[in-house]
C-alpha positions as CSV (number, residue, x, y, z in Angstrom):
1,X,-32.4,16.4,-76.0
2,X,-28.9,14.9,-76.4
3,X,-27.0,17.9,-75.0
4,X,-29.8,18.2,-72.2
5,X,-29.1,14.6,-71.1
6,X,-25.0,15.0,-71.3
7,X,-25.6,18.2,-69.1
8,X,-27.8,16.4,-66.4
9,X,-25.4,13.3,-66.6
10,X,-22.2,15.7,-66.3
11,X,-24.0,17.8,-63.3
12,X,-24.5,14.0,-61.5
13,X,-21.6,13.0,-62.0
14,X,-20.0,16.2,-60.9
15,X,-22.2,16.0,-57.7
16,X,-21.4,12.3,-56.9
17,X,-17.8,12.7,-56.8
18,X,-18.3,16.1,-54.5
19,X,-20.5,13.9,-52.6
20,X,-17.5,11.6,-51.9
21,X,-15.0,13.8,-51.5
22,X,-16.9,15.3,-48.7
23,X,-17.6,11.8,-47.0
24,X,-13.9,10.9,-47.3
25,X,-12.8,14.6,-46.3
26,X,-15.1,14.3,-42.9
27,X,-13.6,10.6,-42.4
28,X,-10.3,11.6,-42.5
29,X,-10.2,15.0,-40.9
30,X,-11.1,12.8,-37.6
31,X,-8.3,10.6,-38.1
32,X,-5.8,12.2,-36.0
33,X,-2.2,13.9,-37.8
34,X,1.2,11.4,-37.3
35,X,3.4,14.1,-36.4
36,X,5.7,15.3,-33.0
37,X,6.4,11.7,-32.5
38,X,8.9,11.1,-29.5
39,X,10.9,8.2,-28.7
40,X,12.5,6.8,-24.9
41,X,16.3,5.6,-26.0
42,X,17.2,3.2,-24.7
43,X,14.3,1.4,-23.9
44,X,15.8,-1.6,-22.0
45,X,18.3,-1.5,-19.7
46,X,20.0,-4.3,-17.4
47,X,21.6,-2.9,-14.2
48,X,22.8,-3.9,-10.9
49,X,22.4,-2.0,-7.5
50,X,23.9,1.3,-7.3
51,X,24.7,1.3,-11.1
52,X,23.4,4.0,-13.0
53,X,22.5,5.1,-16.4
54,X,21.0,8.0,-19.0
55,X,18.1,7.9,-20.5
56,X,17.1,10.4,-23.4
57,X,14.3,11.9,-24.9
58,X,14.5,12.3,-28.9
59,X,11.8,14.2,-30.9
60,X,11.6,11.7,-34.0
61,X,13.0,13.1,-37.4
62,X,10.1,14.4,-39.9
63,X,10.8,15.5,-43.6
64,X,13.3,18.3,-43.9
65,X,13.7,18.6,-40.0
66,X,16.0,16.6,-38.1
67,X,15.7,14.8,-34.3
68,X,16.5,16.6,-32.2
69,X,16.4,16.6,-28.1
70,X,12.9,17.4,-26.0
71,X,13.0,20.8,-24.3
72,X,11.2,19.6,-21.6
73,X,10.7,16.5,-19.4
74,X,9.1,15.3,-16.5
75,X,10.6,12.0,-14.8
76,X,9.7,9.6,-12.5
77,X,10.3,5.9,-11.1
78,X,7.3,3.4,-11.1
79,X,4.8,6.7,-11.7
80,X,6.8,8.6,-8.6
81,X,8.3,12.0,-9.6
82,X,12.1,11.5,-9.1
83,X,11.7,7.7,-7.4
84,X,12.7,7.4,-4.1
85,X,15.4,5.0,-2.4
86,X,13.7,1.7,-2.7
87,X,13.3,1.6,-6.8
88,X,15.7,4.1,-7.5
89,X,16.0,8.0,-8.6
90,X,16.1,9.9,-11.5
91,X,17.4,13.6,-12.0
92,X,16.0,16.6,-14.7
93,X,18.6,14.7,-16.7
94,X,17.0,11.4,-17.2
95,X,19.8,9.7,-14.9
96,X,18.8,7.0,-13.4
97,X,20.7,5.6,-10.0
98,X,19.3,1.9,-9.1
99,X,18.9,1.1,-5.3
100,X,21.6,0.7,-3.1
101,X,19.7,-2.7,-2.6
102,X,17.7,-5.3,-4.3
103,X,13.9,-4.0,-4.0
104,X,11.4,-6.8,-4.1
105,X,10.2,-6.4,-7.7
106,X,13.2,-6.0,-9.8
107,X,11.7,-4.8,-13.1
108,X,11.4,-1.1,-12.8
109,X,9.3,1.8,-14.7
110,X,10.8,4.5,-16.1
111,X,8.1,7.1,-17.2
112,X,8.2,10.6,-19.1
113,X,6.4,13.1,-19.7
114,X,6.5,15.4,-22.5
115,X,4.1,17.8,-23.2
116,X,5.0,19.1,-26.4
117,X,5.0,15.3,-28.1
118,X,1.7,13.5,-29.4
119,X,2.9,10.7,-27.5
120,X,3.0,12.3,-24.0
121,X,3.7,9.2,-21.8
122,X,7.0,7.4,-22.9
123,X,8.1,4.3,-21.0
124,X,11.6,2.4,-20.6
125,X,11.9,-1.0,-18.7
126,X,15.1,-1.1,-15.9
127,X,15.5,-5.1,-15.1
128,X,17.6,-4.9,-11.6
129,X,19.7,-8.0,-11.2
130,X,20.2,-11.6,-13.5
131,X,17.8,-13.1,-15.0
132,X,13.5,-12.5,-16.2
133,X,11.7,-11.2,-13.4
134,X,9.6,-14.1,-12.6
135,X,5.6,-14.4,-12.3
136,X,4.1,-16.6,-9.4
137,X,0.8,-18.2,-8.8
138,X,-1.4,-16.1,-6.4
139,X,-5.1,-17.7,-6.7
140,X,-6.9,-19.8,-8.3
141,X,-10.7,-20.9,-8.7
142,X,-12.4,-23.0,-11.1
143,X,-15.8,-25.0,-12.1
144,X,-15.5,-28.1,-12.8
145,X,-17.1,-29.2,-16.4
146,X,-18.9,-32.3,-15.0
147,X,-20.8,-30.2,-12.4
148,X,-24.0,-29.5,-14.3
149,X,-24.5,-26.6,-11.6
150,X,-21.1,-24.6,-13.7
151,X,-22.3,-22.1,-15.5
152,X,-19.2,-21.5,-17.5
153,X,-20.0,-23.0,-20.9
154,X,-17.5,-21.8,-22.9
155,X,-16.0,-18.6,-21.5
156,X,-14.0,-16.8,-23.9
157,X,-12.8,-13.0,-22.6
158,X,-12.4,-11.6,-19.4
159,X,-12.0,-7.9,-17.4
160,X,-12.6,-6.5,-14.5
161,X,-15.7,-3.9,-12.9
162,X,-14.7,-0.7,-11.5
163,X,-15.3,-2.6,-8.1
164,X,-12.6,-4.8,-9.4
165,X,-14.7,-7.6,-9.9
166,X,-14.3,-10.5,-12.4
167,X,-16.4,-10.3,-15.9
168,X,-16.6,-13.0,-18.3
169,X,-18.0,-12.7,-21.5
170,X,-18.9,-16.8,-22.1
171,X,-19.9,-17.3,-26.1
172,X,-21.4,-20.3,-25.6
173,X,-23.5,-19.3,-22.4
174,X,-24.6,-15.9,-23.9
175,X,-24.0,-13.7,-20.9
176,X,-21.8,-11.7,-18.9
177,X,-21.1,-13.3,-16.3
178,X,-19.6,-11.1,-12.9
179,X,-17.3,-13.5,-10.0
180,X,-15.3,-12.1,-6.8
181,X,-11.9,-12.1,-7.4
182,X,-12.2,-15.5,-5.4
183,X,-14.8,-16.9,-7.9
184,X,-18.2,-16.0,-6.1
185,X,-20.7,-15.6,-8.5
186,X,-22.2,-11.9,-7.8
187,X,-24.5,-11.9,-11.3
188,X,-24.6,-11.5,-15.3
189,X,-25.5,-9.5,-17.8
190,X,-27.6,-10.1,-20.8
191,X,-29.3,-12.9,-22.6
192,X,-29.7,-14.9,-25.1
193,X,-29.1,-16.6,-27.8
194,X,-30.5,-13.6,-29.6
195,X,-30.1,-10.1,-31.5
196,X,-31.8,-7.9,-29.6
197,X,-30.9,-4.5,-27.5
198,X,-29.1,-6.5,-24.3
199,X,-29.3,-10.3,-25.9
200,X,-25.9,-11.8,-27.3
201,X,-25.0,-14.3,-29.9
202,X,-20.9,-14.9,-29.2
203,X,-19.8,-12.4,-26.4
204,X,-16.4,-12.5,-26.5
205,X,-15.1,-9.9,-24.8
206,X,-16.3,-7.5,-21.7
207,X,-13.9,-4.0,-20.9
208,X,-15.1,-1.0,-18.8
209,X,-14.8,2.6,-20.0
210,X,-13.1,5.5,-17.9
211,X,-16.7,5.6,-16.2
212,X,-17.3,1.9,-15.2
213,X,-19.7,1.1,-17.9
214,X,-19.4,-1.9,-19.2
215,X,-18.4,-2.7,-23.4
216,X,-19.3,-5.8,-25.1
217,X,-18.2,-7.0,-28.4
218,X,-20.4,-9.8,-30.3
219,X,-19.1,-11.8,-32.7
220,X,-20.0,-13.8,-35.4
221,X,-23.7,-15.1,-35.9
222,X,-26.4,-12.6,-38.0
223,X,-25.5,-9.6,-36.4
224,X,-22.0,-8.4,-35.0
225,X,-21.8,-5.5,-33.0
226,X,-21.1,-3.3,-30.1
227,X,-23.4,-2.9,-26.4
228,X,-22.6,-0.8,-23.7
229,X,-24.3,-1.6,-20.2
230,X,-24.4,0.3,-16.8
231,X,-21.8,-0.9,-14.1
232,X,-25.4,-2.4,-12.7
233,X,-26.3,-4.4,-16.1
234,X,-28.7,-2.0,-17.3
235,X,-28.9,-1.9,-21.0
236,X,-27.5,1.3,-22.5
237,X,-27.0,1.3,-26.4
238,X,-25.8,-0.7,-29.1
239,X,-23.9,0.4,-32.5
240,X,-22.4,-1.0,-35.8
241,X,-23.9,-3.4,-38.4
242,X,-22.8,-6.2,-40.7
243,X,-20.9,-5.8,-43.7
244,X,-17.8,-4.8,-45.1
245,X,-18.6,-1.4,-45.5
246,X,-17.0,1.3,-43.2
247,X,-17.5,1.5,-39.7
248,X,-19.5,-2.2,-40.4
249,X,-18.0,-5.3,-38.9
250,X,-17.8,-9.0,-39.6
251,X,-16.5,-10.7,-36.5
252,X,-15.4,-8.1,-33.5
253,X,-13.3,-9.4,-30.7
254,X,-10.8,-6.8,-29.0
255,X,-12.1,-3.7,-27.2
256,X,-9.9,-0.5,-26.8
257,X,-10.4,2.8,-25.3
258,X,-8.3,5.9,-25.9
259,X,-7.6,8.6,-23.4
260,X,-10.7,10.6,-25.3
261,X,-12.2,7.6,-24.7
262,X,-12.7,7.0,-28.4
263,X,-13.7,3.1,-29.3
264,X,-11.2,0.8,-31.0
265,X,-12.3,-2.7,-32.0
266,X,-10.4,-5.5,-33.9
267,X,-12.5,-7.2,-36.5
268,X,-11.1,-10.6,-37.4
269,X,-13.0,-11.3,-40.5
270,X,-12.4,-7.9,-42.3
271,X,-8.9,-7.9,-40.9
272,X,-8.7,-4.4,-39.8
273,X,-9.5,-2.0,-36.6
274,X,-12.7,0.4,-36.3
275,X,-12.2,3.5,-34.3
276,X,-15.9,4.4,-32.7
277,X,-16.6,8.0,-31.2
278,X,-17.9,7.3,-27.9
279,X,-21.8,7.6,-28.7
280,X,-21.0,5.1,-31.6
281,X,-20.0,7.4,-34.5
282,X,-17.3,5.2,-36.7
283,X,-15.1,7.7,-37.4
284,X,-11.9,5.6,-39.4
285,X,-10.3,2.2,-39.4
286,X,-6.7,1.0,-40.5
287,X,-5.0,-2.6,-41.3
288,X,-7.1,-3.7,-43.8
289,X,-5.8,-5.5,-46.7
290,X,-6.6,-9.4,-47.0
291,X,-3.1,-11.2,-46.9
292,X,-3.8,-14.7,-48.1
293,X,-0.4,-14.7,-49.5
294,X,2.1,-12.2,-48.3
295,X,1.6,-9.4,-46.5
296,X,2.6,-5.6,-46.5
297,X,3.9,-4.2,-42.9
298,X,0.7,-2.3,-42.0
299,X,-1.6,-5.2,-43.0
300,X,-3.0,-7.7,-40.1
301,X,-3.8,-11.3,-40.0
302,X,-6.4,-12.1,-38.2
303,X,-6.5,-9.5,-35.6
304,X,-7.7,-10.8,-32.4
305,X,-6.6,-8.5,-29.3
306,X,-6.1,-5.2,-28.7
307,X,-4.4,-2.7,-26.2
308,X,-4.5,1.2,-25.9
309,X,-1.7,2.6,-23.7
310,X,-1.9,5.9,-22.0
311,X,-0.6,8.0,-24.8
312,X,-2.9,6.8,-27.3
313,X,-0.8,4.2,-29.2
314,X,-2.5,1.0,-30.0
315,X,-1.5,-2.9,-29.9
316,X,-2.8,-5.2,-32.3
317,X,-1.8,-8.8,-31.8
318,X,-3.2,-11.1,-35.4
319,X,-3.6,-14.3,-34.8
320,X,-0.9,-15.8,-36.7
321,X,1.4,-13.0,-35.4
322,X,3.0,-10.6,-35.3
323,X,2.0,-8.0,-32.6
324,X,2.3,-4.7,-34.2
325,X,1.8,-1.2,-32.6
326,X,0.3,1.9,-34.0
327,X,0.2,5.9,-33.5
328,X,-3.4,6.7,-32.4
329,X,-4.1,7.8,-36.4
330,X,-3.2,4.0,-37.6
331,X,0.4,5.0,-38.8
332,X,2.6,1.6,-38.2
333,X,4.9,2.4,-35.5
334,X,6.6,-1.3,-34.8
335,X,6.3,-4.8,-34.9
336,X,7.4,-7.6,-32.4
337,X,6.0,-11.1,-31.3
338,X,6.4,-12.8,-34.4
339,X,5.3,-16.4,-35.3
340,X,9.1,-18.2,-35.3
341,X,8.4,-22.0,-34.8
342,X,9.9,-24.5,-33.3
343,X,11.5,-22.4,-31.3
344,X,8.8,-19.6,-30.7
345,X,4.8,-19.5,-30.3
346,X,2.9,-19.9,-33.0
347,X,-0.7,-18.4,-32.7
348,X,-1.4,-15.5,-30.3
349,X,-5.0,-15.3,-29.3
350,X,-5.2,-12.1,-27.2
351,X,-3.6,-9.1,-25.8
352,X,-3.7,-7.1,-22.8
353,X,-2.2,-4.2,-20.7
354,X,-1.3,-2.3,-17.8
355,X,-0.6,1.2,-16.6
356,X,2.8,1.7,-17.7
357,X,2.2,0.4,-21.3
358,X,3.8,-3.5,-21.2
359,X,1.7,-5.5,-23.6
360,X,1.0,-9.2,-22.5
361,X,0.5,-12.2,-25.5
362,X,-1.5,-14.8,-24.8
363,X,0.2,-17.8,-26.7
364,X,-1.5,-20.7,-28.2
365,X,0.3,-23.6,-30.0
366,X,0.1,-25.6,-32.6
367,X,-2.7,-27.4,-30.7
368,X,-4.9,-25.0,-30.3
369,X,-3.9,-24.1,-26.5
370,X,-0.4,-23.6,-24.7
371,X,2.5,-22.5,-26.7
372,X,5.5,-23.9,-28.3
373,X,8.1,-21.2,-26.9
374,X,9.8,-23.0,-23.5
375,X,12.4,-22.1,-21.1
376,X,14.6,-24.6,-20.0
377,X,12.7,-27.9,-20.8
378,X,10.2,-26.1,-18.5
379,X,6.5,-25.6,-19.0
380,X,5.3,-24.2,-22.2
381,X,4.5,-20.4,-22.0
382,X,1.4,-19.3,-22.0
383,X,2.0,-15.6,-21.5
384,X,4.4,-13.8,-23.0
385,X,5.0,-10.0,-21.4
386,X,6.8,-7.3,-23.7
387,X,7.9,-3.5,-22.6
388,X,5.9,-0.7,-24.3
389,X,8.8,-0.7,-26.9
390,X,8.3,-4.7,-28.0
391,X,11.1,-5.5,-26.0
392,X,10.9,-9.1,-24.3
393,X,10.7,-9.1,-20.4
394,X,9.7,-12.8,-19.7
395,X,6.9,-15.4,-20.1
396,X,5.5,-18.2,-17.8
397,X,2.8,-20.7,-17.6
398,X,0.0,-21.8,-15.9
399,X,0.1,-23.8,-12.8
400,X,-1.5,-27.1,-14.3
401,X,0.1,-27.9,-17.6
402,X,-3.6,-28.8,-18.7
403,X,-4.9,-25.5,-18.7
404,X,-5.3,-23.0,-21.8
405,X,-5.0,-19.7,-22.4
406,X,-7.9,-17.7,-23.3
407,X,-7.4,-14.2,-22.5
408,X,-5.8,-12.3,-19.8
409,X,-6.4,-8.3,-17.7
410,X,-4.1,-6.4,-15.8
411,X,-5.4,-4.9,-11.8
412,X,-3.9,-1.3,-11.5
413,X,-1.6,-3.5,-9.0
414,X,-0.6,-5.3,-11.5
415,X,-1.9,-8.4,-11.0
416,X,-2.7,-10.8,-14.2
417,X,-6.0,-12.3,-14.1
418,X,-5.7,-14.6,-16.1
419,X,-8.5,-17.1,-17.8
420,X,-8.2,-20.7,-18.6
421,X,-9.6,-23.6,-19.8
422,X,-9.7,-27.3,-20.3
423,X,-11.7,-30.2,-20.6
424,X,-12.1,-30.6,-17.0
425,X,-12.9,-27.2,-15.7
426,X,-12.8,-23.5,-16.4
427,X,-11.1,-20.5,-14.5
428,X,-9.4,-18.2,-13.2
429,X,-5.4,-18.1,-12.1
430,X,-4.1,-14.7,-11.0
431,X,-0.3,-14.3,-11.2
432,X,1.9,-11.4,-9.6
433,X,5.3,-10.9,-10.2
434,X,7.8,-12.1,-7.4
């Protein structure tokens, strides 16, 4: 009976550890491979009209085979093949000859393509001139708190429609609410407070996918999770559960979408991001780790926002800094936008992006709102914009020193819509660069 029992126990044991092999084997075989890894050098150069200068592909070094060049590269100027007069050109060589004269936006694009990297879409930052390149105000709108008609209550993330209309996911209001880019109110999306398919708890943020359908995290409350809705509001699905088990979430806040249009969502609580299949299969995470006193370079701290550029790599900006940027797979690529007071922010609440891969940080101080880095016994900065590399282009603030940062989305023209608040009114300011 003894040797009968020690048989049956072996056989179990034998088939519970098969059991997770194969569960971590199918997890991991969907993370995808770090490897053919290419790099833009330099990634920041200062020029002045008529000056020129080489840029360079390099296939990143991998164990026992050394960098070497890309055979093949396709360049262009602000997304046009070669450039053209007006931003400047660039050869098969990566040369790059500025403008005989000052175009009207001085920071300029340089993008590559190289099919044979994982990375395909590299990007290098050409600042024309002295100086930042400066952001203006173009619009703004509010509501004011005391008007009991507002029905911002506490709004908290905001994107755009594929009509490029204004969504605002409000935790306080539980809905989605949608405003013209001049602050019409055309409609919202779910109810609540509630749990259900289409009711929300803490929306806090609102992002389309590559088919206008509309993604909503939920934080916080009994029941965290994930709803898509149709570009008209119509309820769709919903995915992930409580807990800190895989693919399970605690408090989600950032939205991401790949090129494959794979899910990426920051979960503050469990420090760590969860990569979704589109239908709402988790299929890994990375960060992890709970860094209450030190931390190693892969870990987060509090991770709030979160930005997927065209090639696939992701930005994740923790709360208490730094930004850090990662190959699709979770490999730690960089870090930048670190917490350096007094003479930098101190809390970054959210990140964004736009079509070229520059990551904007939203800065909070040690207030709660409008950050500690200034420029010339200026306004504080609220908005801090960094190349696809982590290199610092420039910052600015919002018009009225009373208003705080809350989260921030980039128009394909790029244009920064920008969301505010304070404790007499709520908004919208939408900066473009001059």
């Amino acid at each position: 009976m003894q040797r009968y029992l020690k048989i049956c126990l072996y056989n179990g044991l034998r088939l519970g550890f098969m059991l997770i092999l194969l569960l971590a084997s199918s997890t991991f075989a969907q993370r995808p491979e770090y490897k053919n890894r290419a790099e833009i050098k330099p990634s920041l150069v200062r020029l002045q009209p008529s000056e020129k200068f080489q840029f360079k592909i390099v296939m990143v070094a991998t164990r026992l085979m050394a960098a070497r060049l890309a055979e093949s590269v396709q360049w262009s100027v602000n997304d046009i093949p070669g450039g053209n007069k007006e931003i400047g050109t660039i050869d098969k060589n990566g040369t790059y000859h500025a403008p005989e004269r000052m175009p009207s936006l001085r920071e300029i694009h340089i993008c590559a393509f190289v099919e044979e990297a994982a990375n395909k879409r590299l990007f290098a930052t050409v600042i024309l001139g002295d100086g930042e390149p400066e952001y203006k105000s173009y619009s703004i709108w509010s509501e004011k708190s005391s008007d009991e008609n507002a029905r911002m209550k506490g709004p908290h993330g905001i994107g755009l429609d594929k009509h490029g209309n204004i969504l605002i996911a409000d935790q306080t209001a539980w809905r989605i609410f949608r405003f013209s880019e001049k602050g019409k109110y055309l409609g919202e999306i779910g109810e609540g407070p509630g749990t259900g398919p289409g009711q929300f708890k803490e929306p806090r943020e609102a992002h389309i996918d590559a088919q206008g359908n509309i993604c909503v995290t939920d934080s916080k409350g009994d029941r965290p999770r994930i709803q898509f809705f149709s570009d008209e509001g119509k309820f769709q699905r919903i995915f992930a559960a409580k807990g800190r088990g895989p693919g399970q979430l605690l408090r989600s806040h950032g939205i991401g979408f790949d090129p494959m249009q794979n899910i990426f969502v920051t979960d503050v609580d469990n420090m760590r991001v969860n990569v979704y299949s589109y239908s709402g299969e988790f299929l890994y995470d990375f960060g992890g780790g709970f860094a209450y006193e030190g931390m190693n370079p892969d870990e987060m701290n509090a991770p709030h926002g979160i930005f997927v550029d065209p090639s696939g790599d992701v930005f994740v900006n923790s709360y208490y800094g730094p930004t850090q940027k990662y190959a699709a797979g979770g490999q730690l690529l960089s870090a930048f936008a670190y917490g350096d007071p007094p003479y930098g922010p101190v809390y970054f609440h959210n990140i964004t992006g736009d079509k070229w891969g520059n990551v904007y940080v939203l800065v909070r101080g040690k207030g709660g709102y409008q950050g500690e880095f200034q420029r010339d016994q200026s306004k504080k900065v609220s908005i801090m914009k960094y190349n696809n590399n982590g290199d610092y282009i420039t910052g600015w603030s919002f018009t009225d020193s009373e208003h705080g940062e809350s989260d921030a989305v980039v128009d394909e023209d790029g244009r920064v819509y920008a969301l505010f608040t304070s404790a007499k009114e709520k908004g919208v300011e939408i900066f473009v660069q001059q």
